[in-house]
C-alpha positions in Angstrom: -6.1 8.6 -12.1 -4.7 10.4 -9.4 -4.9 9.2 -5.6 -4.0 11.7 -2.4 -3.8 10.1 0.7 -3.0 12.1 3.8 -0.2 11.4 6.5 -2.5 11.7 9.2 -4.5 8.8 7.2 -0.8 6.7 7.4 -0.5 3.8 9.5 3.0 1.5 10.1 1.0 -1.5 9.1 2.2 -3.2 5.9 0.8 -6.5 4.4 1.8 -8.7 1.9 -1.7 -9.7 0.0 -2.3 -13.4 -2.1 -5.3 -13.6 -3.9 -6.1 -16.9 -6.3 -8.4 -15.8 -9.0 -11.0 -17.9 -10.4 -9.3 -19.2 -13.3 -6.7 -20.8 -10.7 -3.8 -17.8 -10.9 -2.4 -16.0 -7.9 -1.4 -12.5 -7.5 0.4 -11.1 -4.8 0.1 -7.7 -3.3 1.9 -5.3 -1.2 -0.8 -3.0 0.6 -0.6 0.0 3.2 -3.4 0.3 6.1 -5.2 3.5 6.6 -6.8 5.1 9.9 -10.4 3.5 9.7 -13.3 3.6 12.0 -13.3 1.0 14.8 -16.7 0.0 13.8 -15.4 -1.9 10.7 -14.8 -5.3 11.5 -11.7 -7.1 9.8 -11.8 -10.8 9.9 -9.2 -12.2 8.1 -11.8 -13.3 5.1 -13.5 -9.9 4.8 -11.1 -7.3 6.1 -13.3 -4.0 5.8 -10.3 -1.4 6.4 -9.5 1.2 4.3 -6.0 0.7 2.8 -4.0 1.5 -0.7 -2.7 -1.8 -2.3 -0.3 -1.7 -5.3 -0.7 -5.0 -7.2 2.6 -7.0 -8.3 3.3 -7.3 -12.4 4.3 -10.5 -13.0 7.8 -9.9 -14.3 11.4 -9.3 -12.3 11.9 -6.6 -14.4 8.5 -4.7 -13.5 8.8 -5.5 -9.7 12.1 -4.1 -9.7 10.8 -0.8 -11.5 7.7 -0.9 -8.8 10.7 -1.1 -6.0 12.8 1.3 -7.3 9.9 3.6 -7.5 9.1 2.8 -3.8 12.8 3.5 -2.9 12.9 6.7 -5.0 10.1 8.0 -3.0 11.5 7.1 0.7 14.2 9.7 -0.6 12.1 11.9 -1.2 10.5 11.7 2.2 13.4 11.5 4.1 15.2 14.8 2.4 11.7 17.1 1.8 11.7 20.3 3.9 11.0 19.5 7.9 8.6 22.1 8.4 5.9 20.7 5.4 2.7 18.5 6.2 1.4 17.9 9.0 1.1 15.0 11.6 
């Protein structure tokens, strides 16, 4: 699966999700907010927004490959060529 998401789409808004299944487990989530229309509502119960949300693993190894990953790709942000994209 392959997902593109376009800077203009980017926001600065970052959450940290919890969700408790229904076998009693809880997973935590890290999730980025997209542009989205006005005319979605986003109560906290039924939040309606467009977003991307990356799932924790369970184990400190994983999350640490997940952040590494993250970090790596700040890098890459911060040193790609100026005059690429678009705003």
């Amino acid at each position: 699966m392959r997902v593109n998401v376009y800077s203009q789409e980017l926001t600065d808004e970052v959450n940290v999700l919890e969700k408790q299944s229904n076998t009693g487990l809880v997973y935590s989530a890290v999730q980025i907010m997209l542009h989205s229309s006005p005319m979605l509502h986003h109560p906290p119960q039924d939040d309606d927004r467009s977003a991307v949300t990356f799932w924790l693993p369970e184990s400190t190894e994983r999350r640490e490959a997940l952040a590494k990953a993250f970090e790596e790709m700040a890098a890459r942000v911060r040193s790609a060529r100026p005059e690429t994209g678009l705003d």
